[in-house]
C-alpha positions in Angstrom: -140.9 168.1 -5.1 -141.2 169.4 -8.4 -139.4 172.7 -7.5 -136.6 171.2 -6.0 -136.0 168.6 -9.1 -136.1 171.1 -11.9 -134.2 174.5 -10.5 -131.1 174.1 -10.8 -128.6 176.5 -11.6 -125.3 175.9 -14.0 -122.9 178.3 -15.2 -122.3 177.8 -19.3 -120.0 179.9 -22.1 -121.1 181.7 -24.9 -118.8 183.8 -26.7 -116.3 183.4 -23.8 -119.0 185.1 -21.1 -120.3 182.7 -18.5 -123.8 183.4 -17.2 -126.3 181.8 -15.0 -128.7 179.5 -16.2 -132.0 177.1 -15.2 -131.0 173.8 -16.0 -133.8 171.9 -18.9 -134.7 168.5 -18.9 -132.9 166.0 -20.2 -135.0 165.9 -23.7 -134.6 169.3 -24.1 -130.7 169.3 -23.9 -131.0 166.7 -26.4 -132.9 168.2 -29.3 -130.4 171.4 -28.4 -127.6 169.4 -28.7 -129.0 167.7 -32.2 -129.6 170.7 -33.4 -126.2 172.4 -33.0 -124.5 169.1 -34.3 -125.6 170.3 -37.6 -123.6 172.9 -37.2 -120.6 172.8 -34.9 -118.5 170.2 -34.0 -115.3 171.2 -31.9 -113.2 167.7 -32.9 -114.5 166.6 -36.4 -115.2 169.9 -37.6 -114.1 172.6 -40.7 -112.0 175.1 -39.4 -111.0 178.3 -41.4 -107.9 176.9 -43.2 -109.4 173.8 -44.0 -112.5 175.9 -45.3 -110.1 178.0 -47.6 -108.0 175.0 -48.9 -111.3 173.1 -50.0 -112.8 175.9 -51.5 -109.1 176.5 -53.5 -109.4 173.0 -54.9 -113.1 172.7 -55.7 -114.4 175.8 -56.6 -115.8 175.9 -60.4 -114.9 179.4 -61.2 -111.8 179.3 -59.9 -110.9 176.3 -62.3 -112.5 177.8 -65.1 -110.2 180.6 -64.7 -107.0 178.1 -64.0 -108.4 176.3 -67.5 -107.8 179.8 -68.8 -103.5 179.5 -67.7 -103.3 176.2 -69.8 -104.8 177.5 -72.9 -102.1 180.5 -72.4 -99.3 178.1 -71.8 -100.4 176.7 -75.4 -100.3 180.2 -76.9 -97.2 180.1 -75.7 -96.2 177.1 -77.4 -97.8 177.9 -80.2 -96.2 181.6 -80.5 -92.4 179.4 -80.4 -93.1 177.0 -83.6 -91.6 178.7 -86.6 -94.3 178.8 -89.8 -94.5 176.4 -91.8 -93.2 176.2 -95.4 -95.5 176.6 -98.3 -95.3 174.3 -101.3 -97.1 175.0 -104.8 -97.4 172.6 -107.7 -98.8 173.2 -111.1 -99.7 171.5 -114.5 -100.2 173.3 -118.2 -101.9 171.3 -120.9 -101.6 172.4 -124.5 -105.2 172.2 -125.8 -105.3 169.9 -128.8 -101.7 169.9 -128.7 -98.3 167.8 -126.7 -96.8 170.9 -125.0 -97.4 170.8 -121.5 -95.2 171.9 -118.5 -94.8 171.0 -115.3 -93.5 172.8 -111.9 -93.5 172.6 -108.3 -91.8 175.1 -106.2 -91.6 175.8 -102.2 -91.2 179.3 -100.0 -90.0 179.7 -96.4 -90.8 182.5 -94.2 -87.8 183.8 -92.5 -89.3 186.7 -89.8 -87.0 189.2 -90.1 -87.1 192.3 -88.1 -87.4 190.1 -84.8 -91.4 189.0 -85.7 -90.9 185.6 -83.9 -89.0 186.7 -80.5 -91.9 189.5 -79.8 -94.6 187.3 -80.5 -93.3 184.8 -78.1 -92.8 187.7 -75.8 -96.3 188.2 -76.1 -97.3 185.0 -75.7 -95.2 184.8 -72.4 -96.3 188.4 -70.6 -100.2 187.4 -71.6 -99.3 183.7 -69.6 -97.8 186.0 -66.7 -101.3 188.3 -66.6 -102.9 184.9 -66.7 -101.2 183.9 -63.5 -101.2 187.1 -61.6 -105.5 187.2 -62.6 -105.9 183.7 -61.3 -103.5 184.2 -58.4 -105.5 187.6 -57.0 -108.7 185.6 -57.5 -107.6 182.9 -55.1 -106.7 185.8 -52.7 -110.4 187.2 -53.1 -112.1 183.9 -52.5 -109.6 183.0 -49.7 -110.5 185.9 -48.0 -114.4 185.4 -49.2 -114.7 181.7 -47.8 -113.1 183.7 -44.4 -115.1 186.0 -44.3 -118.4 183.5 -44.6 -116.7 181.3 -42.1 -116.6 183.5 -39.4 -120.6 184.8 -40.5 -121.6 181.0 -40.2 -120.0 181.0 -37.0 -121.6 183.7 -35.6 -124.8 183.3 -36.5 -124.3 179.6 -35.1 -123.4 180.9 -31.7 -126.4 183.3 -31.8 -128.6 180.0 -32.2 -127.3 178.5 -29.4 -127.6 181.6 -27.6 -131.2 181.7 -28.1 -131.7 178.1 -27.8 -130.2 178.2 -24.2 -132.6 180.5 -23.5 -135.4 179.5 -24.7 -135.0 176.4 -22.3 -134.3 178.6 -19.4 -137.6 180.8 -20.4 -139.2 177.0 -20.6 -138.1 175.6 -17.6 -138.9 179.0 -15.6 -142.7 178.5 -17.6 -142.7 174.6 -16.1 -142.3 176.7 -12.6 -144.7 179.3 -13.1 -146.9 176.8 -13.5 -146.4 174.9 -10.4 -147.0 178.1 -8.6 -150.2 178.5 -10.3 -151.4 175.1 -9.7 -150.5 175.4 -6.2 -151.9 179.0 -5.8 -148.9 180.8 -5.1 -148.8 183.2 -8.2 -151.2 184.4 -10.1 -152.2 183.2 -13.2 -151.4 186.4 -14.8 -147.8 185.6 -14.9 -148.2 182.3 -16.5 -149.8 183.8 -19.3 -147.1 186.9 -19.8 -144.0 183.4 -19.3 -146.2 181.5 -22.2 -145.8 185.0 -24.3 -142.1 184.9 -24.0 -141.3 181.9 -24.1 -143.8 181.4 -27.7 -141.6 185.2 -28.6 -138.3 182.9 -28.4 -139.6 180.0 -29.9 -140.7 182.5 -33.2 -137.2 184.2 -32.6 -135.5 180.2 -32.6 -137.3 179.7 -36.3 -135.6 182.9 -38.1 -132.2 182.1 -36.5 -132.3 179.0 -37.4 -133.3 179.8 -41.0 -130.4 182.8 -41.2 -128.1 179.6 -40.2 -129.2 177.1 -42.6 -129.0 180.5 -45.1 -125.5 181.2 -43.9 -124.0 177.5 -44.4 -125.9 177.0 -47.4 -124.0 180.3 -48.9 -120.3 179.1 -47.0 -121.1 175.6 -49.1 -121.2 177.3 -52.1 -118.2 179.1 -52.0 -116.9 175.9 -50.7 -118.0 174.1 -54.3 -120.2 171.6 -52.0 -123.6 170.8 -53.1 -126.5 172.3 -50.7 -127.4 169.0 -49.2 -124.1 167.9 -48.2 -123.2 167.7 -44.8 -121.1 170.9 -43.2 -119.8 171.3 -39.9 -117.3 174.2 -38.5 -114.8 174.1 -35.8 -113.7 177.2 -33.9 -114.6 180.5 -32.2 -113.7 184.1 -31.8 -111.6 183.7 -28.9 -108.7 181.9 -30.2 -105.3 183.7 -30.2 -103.7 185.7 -33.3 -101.4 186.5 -34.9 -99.7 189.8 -33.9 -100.3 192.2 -36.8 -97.3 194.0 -37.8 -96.6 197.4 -38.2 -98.5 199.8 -41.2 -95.6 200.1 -42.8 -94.4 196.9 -43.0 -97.9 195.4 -43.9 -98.3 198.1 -46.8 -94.4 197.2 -47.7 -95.6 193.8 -48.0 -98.9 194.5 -49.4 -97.3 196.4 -52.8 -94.8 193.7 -53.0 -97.5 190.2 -52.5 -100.6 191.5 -53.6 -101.5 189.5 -56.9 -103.7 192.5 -58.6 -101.0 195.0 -57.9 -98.6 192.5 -59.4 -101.4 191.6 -62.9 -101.7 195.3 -63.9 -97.6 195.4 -63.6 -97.8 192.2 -65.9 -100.6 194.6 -68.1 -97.4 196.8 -68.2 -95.3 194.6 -69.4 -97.7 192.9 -71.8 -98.1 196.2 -73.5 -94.4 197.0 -73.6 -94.2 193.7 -75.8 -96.7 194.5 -78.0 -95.1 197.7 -78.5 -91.7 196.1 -80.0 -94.2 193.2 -81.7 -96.3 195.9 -83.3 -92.6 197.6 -84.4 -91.7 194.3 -85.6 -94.0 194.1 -87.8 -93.5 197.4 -89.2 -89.7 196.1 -90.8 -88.7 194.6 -93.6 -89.6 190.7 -94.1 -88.4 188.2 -96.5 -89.1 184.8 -97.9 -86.9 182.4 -99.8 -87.8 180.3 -102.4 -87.3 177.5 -105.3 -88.3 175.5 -107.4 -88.3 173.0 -110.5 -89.9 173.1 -114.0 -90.5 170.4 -116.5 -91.2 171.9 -119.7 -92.5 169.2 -122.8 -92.6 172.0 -125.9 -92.6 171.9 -129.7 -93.6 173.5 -133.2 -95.6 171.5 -135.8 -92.6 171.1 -138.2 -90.4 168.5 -138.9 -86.3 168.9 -139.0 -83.2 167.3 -139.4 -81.3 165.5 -136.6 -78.0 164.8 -135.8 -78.0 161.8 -138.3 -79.7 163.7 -141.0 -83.4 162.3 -140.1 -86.5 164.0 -140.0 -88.4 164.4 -136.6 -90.8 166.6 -134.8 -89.6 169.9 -133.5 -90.4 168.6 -130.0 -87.9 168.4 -126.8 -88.0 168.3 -123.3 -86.5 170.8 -120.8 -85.2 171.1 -117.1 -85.4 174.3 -114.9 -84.3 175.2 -111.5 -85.4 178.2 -110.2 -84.5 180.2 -106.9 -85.5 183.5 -105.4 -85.9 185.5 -102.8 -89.4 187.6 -101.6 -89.0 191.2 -100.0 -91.7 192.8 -98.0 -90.8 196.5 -97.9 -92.4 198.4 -95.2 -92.9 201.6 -97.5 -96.3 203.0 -97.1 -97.5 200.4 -94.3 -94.9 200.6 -91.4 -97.5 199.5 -88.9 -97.6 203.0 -87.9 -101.3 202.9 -86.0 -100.7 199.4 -84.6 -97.5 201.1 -83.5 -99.6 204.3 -81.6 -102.3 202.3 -80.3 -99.6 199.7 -78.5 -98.0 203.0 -77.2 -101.4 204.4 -75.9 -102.1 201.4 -74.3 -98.8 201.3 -72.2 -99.9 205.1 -71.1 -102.9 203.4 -69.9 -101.5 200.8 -68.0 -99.1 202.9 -66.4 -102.2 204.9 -64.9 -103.4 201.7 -63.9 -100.9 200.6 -62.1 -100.0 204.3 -60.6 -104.1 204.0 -59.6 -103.8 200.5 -58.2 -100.7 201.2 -55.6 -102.9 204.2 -54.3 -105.7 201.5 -53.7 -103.6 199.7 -52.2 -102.2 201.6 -49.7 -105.6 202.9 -48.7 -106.8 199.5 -48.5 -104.3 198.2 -46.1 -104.9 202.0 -43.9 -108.3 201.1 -43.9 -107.9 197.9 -42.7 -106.0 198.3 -40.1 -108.1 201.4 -38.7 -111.3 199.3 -38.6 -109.8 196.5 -37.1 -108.2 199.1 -34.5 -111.7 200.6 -33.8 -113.5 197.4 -34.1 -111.1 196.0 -31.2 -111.3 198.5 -28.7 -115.5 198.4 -29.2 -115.2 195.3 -28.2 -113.0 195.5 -25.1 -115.1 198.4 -24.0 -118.6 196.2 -24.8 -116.8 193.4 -23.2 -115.3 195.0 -19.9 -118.1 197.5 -19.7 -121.4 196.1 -20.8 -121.4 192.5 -21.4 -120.1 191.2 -18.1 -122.5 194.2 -16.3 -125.6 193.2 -18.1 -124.7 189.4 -16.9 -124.5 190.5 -13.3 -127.5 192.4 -13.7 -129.4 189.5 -15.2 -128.4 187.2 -12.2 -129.3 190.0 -9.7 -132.7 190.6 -11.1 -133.4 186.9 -11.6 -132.7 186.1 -8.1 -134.8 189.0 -6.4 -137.7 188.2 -8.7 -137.1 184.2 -7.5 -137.2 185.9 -4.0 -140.2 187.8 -4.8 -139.0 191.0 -4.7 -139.5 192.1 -8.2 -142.1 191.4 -10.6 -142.0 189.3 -14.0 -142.0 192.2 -15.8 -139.0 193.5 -14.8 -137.2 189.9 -15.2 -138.2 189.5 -18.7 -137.0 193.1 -19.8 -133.6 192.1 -18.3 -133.9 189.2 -20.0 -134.8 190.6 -23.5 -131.8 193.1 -22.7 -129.8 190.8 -21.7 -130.5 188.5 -25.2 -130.0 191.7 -27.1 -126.4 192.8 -25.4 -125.6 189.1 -26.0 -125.9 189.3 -29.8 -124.3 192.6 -30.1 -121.4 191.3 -28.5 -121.3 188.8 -30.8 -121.4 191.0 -33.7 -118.7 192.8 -32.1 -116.4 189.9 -32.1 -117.8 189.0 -35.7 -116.7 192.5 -37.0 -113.1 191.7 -35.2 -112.7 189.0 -37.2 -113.9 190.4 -40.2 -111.7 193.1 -39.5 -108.7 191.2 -39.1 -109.5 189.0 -42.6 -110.1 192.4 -44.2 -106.7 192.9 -43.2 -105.6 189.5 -45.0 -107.2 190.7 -48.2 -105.4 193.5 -48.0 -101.7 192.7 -47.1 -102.1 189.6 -48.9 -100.8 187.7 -45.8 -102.9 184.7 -44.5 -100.7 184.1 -41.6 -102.4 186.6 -39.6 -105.6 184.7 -39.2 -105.0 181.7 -37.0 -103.9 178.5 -38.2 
């Protein structure tokens, strides 16, 4: 009665493969199913995109680093205003005496030589580095949050891989035991299915931590705090993209990529500082003016127009105006002027350095995703769906009794190990394929 209530065989998916498998009780299924709901959830779920765009708006380091555009935005600003005028203003006392004068006179700056148009130039290439930085860093984490997506993922599936069979190894225990009990097997065999199944349960524990370990690193990418619920939605075997030629990606790639495109800005940046540094090395001029009150005397006594006597004392009025030179003679800005040209040399090498990184990182790509694919079409065609076969083969013979437990459980341990290999192999295909992102610079290859 028990026997013919408990075996039962289903057919379920993981990874894509179908094998057969001993149906647990209903309270089993249940804590399986609780426990994967912390993890996957096909409707509600995160997929990949949703992962990337949440990370792009709530990571803390990435909006440090966009903090760091706006305060070059208001070096830019600040580079346009003009410097300000300078007033001075000035009073003389005669000591025991009425002389005193008074004066109060202003300069302006006028930047000759082109000092104000370079430093804005300046300002304005460093914003443009700013941007490219921040932009490349978005393309790293995009392809970062990726990348931990599809780890999560795969070390998900391996729990529930191991989880399935841990109730099959339970349920084929429950059996075992009804033999025993009714003296059809020895109790040898019950003690060999309690080792195994006790193996998967330890086996259950440090996937399940690697999971929890996985999410709680894809959170932090993410910008979510560790105790905040996280759930993913998707697989390996959804359809891509079709990947375009070498060329055309590595035509893209030196075009899009936002490093390739900051040491170009570097480039640039230099190249200003260069014609600022130059600038400062002309002439420069200020104007001026200003206006004197004078209140002088002599301690005498004279006539005046009507033939009075009065202190020798008046009052007098003064305009004054001028006009400052700075005259590059012995200061032309001559080493600011070398290391500005040094610096160019060095970007230049840069970015000569960087396009040869890039095109080896878009070859590189592509040949690992190449190689990764066709391991897993061979593992798929030619050892996955074998091993599968072999496991129901071996399962059924020793259900007819003519194999030993032995031999089932080393299928089965095969079998468990084939089953995460291939999912490492479809791991590395998709790792491949985002490496391929990172490198190109094109997100569209990764399914939406």
């Amino acid at each position: 009665m028990f026997l013919n209530f408990t075996k039962k065989i289903i057919e379920f998916g993981c990874a894509g493969g179908l094998f057969a498998m001993l149906v647990s009780t209903p309270i089993l299924a249940q804590a399986q199913t609780t426990t994967l709901a912390r993890y996957l959830d096909q409707t509600s779920g995160m997929t990949a995109d949703e992962a990337v765009a949440f990370a792009l708006a709530n990571n803390g380091e990435l909006a440090a680093a966009r903090k760091e555009i706006e305060a070059a935005r208001a070096l830019v600003k600040q580079a346009r205003l003009r410097p300000n005028p300078s007033v001075e203003f000035s009073r003389q006392e005669q000591i025991g005496g009425t002389d005193n004068d008074t004066r109060i006179a202003g300069s302006l700056p006028l930047e000759l030589g082109g000092r104000r148009k370079t430093r804005i130039n300046v300002a304005e290439a460093e914003l443009n580095l700013r941007e490219k930085e921040v932009a490349n860093r978005e393309r790293l984490l995009a392809a970062e949050v990726r990348a931990e997506f599809g780890k999560a993922l795969a070390q998900t599936l391996k729990l529930k891989l191991i989880e399935d069979l841990l109730e099959s190894v339970l349920q084929g225990f429950r059996l075992v035991q009804a033999r025993v009990m009714e003296g059809k097997t020895p109790p040898l065999e019950e003690n060999m299915t309690l080792v195994e199944l006790n193996r998967l349960r330890s086996l259950r524990e440090t996937e399940a931590g690697k999971t929890e370990i996985a999410f709680l690193e894809l959170r932090n990418l993410l910008g979510m705090k560790p105790e905040e619920p996280l759930r993913l939605r998707g697989d390996f075997t959804n359809s891509v993209a079709l990947l375009p030629s070498l060329d055309e990606a590595t035509a893209n790639a030196m075009q899009t990529r936002p490093d390739l495109q900051a040491v170009r800005a570097m480039e640039l940046l230099t190249e200003a500082q260069i014609e600022q540094a130059r600038a400062g090395g002309r002439i420069d001029a200020s104007v001026s003016a200003g206006y004197g009150r004078n209140n002088f005397g002599f301690p005498v006594r004279g006539f005046d127009q009507t033939g009075a006597l009065r202190p020798v004392q008046d009052v007098f009025h003064s305009l004054r105006f001028g006009v400052t030179l700075e005259i590059p003679v012995r200061n032309r800005n001559q080493g600011a002027i070398e290391a500005a040209i040094f610096n160019r040399e060095a970007a230049q090498k840069r970015r000569e350095f960087a396009e040869l990184v890039v095109r080896r990182e878009v070859a590189s790509a592509f040949v690992r995703y190449e190689s990764s694919a066709r391991a897993r079409e061979i593992f798929r065609v030619g050892v996955r769906n074998q091993a599968s076969a072999n496991l129901n083969v071996v399962r059924q013979t020793y259900e007819l009794g003519a194999r030993n437990l032995i031999e089932y459980l080393v299928e089965e341990r095969r079998f468990l190990e084939l089953e995460n290999n291939f999912i490492d192999s479809q791991l590395e295909v998709y790792l491949a394929r985002v490496d391929i992102e990172r490198a190109t610079f094109a997100p569209e290859l990764i399914t939406r």
